[in-house]
BAMI-281608 format. One record per residue (C-alpha): x, y, z; residue in one letter. Coordinates in nm, 4 decimals, padded with zeros to 6 digits, always signed. Layout:
! BAMI-281608
atom x->X; y->Y; z->Z; type->A
...
This chain:
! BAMI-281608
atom x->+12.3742; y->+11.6287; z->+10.0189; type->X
atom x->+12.4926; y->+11.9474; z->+10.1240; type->X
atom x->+12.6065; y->+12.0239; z->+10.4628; type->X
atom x->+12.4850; y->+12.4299; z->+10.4297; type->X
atom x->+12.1638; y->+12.3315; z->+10.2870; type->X
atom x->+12.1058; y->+12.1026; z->+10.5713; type->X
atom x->+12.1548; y->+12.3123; z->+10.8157; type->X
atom x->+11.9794; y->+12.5818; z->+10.6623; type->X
atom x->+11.6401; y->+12.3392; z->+10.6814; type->X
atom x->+11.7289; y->+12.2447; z->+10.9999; type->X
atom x->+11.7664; y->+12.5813; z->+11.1294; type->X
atom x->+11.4083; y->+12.6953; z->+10.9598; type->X
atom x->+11.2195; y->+12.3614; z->+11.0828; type->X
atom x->+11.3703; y->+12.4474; z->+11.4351; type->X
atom x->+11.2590; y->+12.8451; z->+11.3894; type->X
atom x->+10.9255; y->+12.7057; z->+11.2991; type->X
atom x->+10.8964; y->+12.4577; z->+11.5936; type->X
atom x->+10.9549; y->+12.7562; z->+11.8390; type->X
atom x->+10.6741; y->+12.9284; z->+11.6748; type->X
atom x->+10.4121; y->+12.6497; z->+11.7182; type->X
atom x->+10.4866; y->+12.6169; z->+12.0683; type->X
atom x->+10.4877; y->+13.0047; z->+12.1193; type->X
atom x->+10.1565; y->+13.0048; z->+11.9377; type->X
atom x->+10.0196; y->+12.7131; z->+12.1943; type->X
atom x->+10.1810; y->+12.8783; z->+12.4706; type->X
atom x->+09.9962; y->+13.1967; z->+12.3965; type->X
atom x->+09.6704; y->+13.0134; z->+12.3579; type->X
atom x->+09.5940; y->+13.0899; z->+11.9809; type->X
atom x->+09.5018; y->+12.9045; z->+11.7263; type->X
atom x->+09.7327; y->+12.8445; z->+11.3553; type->X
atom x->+09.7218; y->+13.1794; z->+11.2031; type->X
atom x->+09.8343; y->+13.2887; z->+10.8127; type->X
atom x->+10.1711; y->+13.4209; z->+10.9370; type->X
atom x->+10.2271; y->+13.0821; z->+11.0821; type->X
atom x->+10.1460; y->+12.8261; z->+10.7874; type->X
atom x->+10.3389; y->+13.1062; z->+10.5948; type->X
atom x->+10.6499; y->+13.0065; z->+10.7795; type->X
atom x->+10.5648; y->+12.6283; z->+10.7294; type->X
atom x->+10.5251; y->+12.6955; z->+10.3752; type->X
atom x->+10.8818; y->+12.8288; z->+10.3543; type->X
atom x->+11.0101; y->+12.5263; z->+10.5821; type->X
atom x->+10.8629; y->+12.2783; z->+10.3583; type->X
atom x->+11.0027; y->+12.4558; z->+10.0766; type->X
atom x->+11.2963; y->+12.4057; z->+10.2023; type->X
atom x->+11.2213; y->+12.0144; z->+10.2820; type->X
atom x->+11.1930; y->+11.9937; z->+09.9124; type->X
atom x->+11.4808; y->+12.1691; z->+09.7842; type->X
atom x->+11.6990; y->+11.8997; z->+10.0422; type->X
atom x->+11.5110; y->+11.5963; z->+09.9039; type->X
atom x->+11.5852; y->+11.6924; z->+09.5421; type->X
atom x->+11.9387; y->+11.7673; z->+09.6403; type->X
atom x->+11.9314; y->+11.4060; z->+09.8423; type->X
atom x->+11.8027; y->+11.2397; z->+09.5249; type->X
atom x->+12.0689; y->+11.4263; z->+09.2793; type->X
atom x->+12.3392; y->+11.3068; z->+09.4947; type->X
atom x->+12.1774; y->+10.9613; z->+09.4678; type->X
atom x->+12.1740; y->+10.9945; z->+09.0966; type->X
atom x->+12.5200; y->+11.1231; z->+09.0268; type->X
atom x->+12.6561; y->+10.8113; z->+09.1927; type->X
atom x->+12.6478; y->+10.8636; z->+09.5895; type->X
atom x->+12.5598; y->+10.5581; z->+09.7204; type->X
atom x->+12.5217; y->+10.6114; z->+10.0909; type->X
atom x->+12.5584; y->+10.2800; z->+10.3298; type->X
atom x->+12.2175; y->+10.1971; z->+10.3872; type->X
atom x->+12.0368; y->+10.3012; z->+10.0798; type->X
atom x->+11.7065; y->+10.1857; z->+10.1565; type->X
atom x->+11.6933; y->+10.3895; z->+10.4963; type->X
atom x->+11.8308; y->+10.7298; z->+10.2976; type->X
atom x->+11.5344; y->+10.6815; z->+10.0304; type->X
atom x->+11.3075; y->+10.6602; z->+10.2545; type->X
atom x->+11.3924; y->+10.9391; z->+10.4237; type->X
atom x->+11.3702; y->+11.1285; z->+10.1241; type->X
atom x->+10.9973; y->+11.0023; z->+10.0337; type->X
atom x->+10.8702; y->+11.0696; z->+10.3554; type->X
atom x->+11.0565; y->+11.3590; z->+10.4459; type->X
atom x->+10.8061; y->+11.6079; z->+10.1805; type->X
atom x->+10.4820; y->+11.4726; z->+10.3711; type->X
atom x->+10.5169; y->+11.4673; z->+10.7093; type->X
atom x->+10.4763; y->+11.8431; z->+10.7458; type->X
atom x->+10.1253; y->+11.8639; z->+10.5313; type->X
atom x->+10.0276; y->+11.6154; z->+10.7619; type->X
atom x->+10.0802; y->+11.8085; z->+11.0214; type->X
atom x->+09.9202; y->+12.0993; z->+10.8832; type->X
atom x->+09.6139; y->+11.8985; z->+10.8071; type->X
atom x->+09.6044; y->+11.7774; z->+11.1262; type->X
atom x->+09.6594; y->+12.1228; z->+11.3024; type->X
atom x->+09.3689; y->+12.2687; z->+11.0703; type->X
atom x->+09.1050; y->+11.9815; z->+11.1260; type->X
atom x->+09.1304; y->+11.9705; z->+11.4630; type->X
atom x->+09.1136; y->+12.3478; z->+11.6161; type->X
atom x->+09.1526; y->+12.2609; z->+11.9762; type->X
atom x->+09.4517; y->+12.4093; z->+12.1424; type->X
atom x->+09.6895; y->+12.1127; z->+12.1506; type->X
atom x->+09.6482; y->+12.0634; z->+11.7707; type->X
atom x->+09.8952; y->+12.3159; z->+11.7489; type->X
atom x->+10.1845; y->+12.1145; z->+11.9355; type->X
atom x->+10.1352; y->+11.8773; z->+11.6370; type->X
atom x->+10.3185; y->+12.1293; z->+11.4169; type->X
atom x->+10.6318; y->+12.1429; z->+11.6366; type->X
atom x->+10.6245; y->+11.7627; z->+11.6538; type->X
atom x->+10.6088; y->+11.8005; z->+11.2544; type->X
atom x->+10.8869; y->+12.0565; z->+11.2490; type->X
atom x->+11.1217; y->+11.8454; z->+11.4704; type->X
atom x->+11.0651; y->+11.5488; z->+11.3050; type->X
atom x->+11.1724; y->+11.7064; z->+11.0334; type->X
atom x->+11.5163; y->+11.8450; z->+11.1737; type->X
atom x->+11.5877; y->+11.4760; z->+11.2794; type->X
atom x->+11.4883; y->+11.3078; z->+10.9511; type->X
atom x->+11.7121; y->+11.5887; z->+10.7925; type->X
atom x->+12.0252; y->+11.5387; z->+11.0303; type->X
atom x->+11.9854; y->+11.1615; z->+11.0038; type->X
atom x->+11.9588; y->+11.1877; z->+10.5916; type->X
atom x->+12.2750; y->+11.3725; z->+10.5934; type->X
atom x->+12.4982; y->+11.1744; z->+10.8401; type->X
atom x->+12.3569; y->+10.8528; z->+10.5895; type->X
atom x->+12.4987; y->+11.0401; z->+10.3032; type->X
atom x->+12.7845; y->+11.1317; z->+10.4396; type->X
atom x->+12.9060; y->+10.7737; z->+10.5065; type->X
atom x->+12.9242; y->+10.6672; z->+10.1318; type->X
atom x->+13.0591; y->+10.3329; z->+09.9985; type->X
């Protein structure tokens, strides 16, 4: 996996985690510039997991492979999850599930790539 790319989603899912607790701060509810922004985070979440899996397919094998997979299949759903959660429920703290989404996602992201970067 690559280190820039990683960072790069981390940076985003962190950017968007600030802006969900900004928006619950303020008292508002999810708004179209907002899911924009998730849109491009989980964009981003995919363009890592396909990179994760190509590394996995061109012969990394990280130590605990089972743990780094599943990373990667979960990593793509947690944040519509979120979102669907956020947009069901419009009560204020629904919000605050977003930047529990978006941080999950900068740990799951971090923890893929210190996995991957112990190889056998």
């Amino acid at each position: 996996m690559s280190g820039v790319l990683v960072a790069i989603t981390c940076a985003l899912c962190l950017v968007g985690c600030a802006w969900a607790v900004v928006t619950v701060a303020r008292d508002r509810r999810v708004g179209r510039a907002l899911l924009t922004a998730l849109a491009v985070v989980e964009l981003s979440v995919l363009v890592t997991v396909v990179d994760g899996f190509a590394a996995l397919a061109t012969g990394t094998r990280p130590v605990e492979l089972a743990t780094s997979i599943a990373y990667l299949v979960v990593a793509p759903f947690i944040l519509p999850a979120g979102t669907f959660w956020a947009l069901a429920d419009r009560s204020r703290p629904s919000t605050l599930v977003l930047a529990v989404a978006c941080f999950a996602l900068v740990v799951i992201a971090y923890r893929a790539f210190l996995l991957f970067a112990v190889t056998r």
